[in-house]
N, C-alpha and C positions, 0 to 999 in steps of 0.2 A: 679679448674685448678691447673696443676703441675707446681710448679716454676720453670722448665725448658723451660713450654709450656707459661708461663707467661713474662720468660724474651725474647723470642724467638719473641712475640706477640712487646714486649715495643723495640725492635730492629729494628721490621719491621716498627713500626713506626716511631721513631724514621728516619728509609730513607725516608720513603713516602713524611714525614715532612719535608725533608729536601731538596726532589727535588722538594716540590712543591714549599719552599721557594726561590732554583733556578731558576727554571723555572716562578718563579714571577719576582725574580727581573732583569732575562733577559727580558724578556718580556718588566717589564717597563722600562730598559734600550730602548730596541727597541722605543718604544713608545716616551722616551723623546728626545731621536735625531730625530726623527720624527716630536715632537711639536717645540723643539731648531728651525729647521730644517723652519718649517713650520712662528714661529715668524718671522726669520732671513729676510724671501721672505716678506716684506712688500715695499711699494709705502713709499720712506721716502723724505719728502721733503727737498729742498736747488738744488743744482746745479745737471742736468744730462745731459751728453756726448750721442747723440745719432748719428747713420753712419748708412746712406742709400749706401749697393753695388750699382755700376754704371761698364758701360763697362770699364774705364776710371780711375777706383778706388773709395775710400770711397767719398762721399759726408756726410761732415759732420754738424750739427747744433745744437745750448746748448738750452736747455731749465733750465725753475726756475719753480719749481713748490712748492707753498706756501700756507698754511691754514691763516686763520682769522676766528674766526668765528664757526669754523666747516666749514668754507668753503673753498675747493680747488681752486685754481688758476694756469692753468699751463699758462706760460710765453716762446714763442718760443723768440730769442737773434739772429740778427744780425748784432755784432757791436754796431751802435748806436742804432739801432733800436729795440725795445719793441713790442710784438702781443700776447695780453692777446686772448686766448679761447673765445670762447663766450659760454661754455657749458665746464666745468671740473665735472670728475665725479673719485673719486677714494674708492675703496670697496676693504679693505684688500691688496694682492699682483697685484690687476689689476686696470692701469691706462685706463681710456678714455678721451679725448678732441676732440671739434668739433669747427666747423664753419661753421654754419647751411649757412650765406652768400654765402659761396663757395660751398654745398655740401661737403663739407668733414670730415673724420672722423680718428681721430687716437685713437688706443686702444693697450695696451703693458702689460703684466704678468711678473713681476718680479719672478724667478727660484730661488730654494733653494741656487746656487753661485752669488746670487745677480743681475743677469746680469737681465735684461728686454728684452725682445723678444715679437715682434709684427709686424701689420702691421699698412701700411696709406693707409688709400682709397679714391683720389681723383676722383672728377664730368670729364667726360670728352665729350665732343660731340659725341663720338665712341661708350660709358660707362664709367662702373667703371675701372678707371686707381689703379691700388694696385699692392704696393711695401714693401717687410718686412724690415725690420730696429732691431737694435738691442741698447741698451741705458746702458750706467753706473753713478751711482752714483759719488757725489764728483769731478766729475771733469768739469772744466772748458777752459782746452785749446784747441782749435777749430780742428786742423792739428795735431801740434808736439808739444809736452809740453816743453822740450826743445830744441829747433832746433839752427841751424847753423847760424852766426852772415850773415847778408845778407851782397852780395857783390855786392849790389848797392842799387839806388833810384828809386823808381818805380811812384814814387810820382807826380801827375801835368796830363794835357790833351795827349791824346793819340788818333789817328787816328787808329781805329780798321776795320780789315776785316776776317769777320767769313764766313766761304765756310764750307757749308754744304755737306752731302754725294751724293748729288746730283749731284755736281756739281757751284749747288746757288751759290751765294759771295754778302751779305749783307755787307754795312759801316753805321759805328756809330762810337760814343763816346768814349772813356775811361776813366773815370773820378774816378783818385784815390789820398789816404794819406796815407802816409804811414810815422808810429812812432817807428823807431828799426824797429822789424821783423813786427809788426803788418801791418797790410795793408787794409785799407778802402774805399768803393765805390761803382760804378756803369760802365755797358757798357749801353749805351744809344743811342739809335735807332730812326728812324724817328717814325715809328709806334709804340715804346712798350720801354722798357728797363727792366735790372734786376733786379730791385728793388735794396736792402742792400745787398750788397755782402761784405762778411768780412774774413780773414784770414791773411797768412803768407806769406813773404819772404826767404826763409831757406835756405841761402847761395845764388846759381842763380837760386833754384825753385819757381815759384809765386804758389801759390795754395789759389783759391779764394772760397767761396760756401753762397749759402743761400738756406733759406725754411719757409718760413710766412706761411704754412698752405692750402695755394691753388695752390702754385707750388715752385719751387725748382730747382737751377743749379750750375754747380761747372765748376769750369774755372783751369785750370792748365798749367802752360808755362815757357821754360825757357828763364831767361833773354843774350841772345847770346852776342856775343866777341864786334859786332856792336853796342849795345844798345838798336836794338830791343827783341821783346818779339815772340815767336811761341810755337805753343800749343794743346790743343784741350780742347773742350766745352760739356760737356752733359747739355743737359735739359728738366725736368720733362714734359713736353710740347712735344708731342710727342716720350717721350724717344727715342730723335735724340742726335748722336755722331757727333760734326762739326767739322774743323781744323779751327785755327784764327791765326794771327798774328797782333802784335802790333807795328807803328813807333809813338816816342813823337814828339809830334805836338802843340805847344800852340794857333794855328790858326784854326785848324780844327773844321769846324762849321756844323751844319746840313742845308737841306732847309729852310727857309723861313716859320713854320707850316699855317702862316697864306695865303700860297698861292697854296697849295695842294688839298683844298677841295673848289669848287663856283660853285655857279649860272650859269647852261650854258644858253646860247643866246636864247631871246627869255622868259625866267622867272625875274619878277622881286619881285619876292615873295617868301617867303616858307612855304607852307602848309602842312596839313597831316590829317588824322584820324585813329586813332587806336582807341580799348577798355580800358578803364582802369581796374585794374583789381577787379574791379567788374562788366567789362561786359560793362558800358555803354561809347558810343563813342566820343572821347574829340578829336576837333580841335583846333588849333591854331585861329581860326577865331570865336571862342565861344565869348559868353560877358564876361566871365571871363578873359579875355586877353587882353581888349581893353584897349588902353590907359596905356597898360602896359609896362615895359622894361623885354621881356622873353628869358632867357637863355634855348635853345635847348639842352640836349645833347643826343647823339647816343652813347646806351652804354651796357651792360651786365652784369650780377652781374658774368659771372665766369672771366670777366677780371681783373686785378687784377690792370691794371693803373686805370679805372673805380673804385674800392674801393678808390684809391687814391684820382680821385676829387670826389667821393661823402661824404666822410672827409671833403673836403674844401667846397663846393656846400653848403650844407645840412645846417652848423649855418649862411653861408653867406646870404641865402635867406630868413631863419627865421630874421638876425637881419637887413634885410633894406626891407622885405615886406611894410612896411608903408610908405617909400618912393617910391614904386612903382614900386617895381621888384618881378618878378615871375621865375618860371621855369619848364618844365614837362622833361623827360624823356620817352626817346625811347626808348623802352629796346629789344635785339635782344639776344632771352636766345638758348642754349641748345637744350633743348625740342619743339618739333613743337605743342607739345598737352596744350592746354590753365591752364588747372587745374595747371599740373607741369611750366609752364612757371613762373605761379603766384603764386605757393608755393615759390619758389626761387625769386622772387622780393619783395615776403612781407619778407624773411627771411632778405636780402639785406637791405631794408629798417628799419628794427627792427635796425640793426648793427646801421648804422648811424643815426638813427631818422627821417630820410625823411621823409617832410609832403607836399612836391609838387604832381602832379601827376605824377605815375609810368603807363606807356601804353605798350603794347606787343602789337610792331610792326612786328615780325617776328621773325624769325630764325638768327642764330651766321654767318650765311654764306654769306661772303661779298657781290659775285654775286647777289643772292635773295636779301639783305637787298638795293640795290641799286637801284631795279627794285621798289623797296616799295617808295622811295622819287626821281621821277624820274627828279625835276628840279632841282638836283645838276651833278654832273661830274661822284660821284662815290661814295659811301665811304669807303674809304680807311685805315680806323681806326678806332678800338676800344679805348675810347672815342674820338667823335668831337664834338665841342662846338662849335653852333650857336647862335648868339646877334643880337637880333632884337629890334628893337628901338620903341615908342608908337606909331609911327604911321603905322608898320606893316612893317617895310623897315630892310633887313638884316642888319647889319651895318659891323659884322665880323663873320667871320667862322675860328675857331682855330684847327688845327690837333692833334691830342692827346693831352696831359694834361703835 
């Protein structure tokens, strides 16, 4: 070889080598902002801000999501109140949490900007109700992280009328605290209420919301020149838009629960037979009742006051069974089809440990479920608690919980 054709040959290489060593190290440039990139999208746990769109605006709710263990814990936060998952699942940049109790399912992908995008898919009588949501890390203020010093008290009983687009006009309750901007509480109904409602005052805007996992609503109004409050209301619950207005009231009271649901004329008893869900059919008039103190209730695992007293239900009757109390449950689920009625009553039951018996007595739809127990008036609520005394004699019937 001629040392012309020699240095000619060490030149060419010389580039070859040289582009292939660029074209390396772009490459693994490419490559590490892609893993960078790829780490950064992780489910990290501590505090996360998540907002459900509404017609109405954000409805917002915190969650905690914590390990121990290896094990995930996600924590939905309203205000005072704590709702651990009963199923956390977290794999890399995608969370999921459940509550098998309710049928529902939330599942979200953390994006290379950190943000979380997802959806929630709540049980509904209709079907799947699914709404996407979007979540950030690190933060913990509900509304407005800094908002405007309020310019008043919102604080004490409130005589609430929420009109629906209907036309409807529901009264109930308003029962709030408020500490500075914070503001804590409930609207409360004869049939239902809204669970933990928590947020802000920010200046004359109230802005309220919750979401425990089987529903979810956000309340918004401003507090007027008079002292009342006007507004409007969504809620997960038929994603319906209402108008409300609030006057304080320290006297306003609801009915009576205890005189809403009885015995019409002519019964002096209350019976029933359902299946339990294994099938076999359990009356009130069985030997396992006799001589008992049995608390009825009429209830559904997608109601969400029902999770409520089956909370309180559930150690009450394990810890005075030996003095001679018992209890079954009526349960009027969702689905008309027995299999699913009982999938979602055993899921219910796991949540609180219920060791009474659970019966599918029918369907969610008040009409039909009244036709099922026909010596009462009606029922009018999800849950009604009946106390029947040992010798088989009503003693009280209580309207929701």
């Amino acid at each position: 070889m001629t040392p012309e054709r020699e240095s000619e040959m060490t030149e060419t290489t010389r580039r070859n080598a040289a582009a292939m060593v660029a074209l390396a190290v772009t490459g693994a440039a490419g490559g590490l902002s892609h893993t960078v990139a790829a780490a950064a999208a992780q489910v990290k746990p501590g505090p996360w801000r998540a907002v459900i769109d509404t017609p109405i605006g954000e409805l917002p709710f915190n969650l905690d999501l914590a390990q121990t263990n290896g094990a995930w814990v996600a924590t939905l936060i309203n205000g005072p109140e704590r709702v651990d998952a009963e199923i956390t699942t977290v794999d890399g940049a995608t969370l999921a949490f459940e509550f098998p109790s309710y049928g529902s399912r939330i599942e979200g992908t953390v994006g290379a900007d950190g943000v979380m995008t997802g959806t929630i898919a709540l049980k509904r009588s209709s079907g799947p109700y699914v709404v996407p949501f979007t979540a950030r890390h690190g933060l913990t203020h509900r509304f407005v992280a800094d908002g405007a010093p309020s310019s008043g008290d919102v604080g004490g009983r409130w005589a609430v009328t929420v009109t629906a687009a209907s036309g409807t006009a529901t009264s109930g309750i308003g029962e709030w605290a408020q500490a500075g901007r914070l503001v804590d509480g409930a609207v409360i109904y004869v049939n239902a209420d809204t669970r933990f409602l928590h947020g802000e005052l920010n200046g004359a805007e109230l802005a309220l919301s919750t979401f425990d996992g089987g529903t979810g609503s956000l309340w918004k109004a401003t507090l007027q020149p008079d002292g009342t409050l006007a507004g409007q209301s969504f809620s997960m619950v038929g994603s319906s838009v209402s108008t409300w207005r609030a006057v304080k009231d320290p006297t306003v009271a609801l009915p009576d629960p205890h005189t809403l649901t009885y015995l019409k004329p002519g019964y002096d008893r209350f019976d029933f037979k359902f299946p339990d869900l294994d099938g076999k059919p359990v009356s009130l008039s069985d030997d396992r009742f006799k001589g008992k103190v049995v608390i009825v209730t009429i209830a559904g695992s997608w109601c969400p006051t029902c999770h409520d007293e089956a909370r309180f239900m559930a150690p009450l009757v394990k810890e005075n069974r030996a003095r001679g109390l018992e209890a079954v449950a009526l349960q009027y689920e969702y689905s008309p089809e027995f299999d699913k009625a009982v999938a979602a009553c055993r899921a219910f039951a796991r949540r609180y440990g219920i060791d009474y018996p659970m019966l599918i007595a029918g369907t969610a739809d008040k009409a039909a479920a009244s036709k099922t127990l026909p010596m009462i008036n009606a029922v009018l609520v999800y849950p009604t608690m009946i106390v029947v005394d040992r010798t088989g004699a009503v003693r009280r019937i209580h309207t929701s919980f």
